[in-house]
C-alpha positions, -999 to 999 in steps of 0.1 A, spaced: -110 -174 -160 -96 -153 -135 -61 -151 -117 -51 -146 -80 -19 -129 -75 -2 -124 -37 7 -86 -32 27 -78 -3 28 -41 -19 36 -15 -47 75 -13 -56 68 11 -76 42 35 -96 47 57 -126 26 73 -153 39 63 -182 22 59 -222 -9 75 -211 -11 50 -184 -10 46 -147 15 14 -141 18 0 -109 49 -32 -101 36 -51 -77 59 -75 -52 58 -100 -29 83 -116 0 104 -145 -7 105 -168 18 142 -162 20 161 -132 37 179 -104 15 214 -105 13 214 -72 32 203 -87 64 168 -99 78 144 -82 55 128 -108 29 140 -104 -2 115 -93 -27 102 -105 -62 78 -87 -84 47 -109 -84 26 -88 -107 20 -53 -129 -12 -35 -135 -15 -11 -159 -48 17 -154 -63 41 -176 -60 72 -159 -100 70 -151 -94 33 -136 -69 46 -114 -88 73 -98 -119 53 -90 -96 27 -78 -82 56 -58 -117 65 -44 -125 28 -35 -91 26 -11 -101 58 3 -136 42 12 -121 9 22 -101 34 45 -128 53 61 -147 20 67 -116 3 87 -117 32 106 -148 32 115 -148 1 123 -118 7 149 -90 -16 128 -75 18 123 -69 44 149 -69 84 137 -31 98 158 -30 138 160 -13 148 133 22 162 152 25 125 164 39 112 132 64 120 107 47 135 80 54 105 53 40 85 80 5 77 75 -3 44 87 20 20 112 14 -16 115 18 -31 148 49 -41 134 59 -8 128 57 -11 93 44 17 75 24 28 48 8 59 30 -26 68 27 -41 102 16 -30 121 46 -44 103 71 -25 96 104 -37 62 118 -21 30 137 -34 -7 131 -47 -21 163 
């Protein structure tokens, strides 16, 4: 039997015990009492051998390369973004990725 979690992203990730552990979140449907952002909830954990990790580290990076190819990602010079700025969402959301500038089209 298997179980399907939502993930809107990582809150946080930490090696820990011999262990990579990742807390995973997801949006409420209601707004944080610090203005419009949803507020969050932790909707899941995973916890990864440190072997785990890395080819789970290796399929992302693929899944990457394939999205750009595919054009769902567009490669930006690298001066055009902040350097902790990897990735932008057309809703100018933002995420990391392994040094990689793109945008979502």
């Amino acid at each position: 039997m298997s179980k399907n979690s939502h993930v809107d992203g990582v809150e946080n990730i930490a090696f820990a015990g011999n262990a990579v552990r990742l807390s995973l979140f997801a949006f409420k449907a209601t707004a944080s009492k610090e203005g419009n952002a949803p507020a969050r909830e932790e909707s899941a954990s995973l916890v990864l051998s440190p072997e785990a990790f890395l080819r789970t580290r290796a399929a992302f990076n693929q899944l990457f390369d394939d999205l750009l190819k595919k054009g769902v990602f567009k490669e930006r010079p690298n001066g055009e973004a902040e350097e902790d700025k990897a990735v932008e969402t057309a809703a100018e959301d933002t995420v990391e990725s392994d040094g990689k500038n793109a945008t979502i089209n």
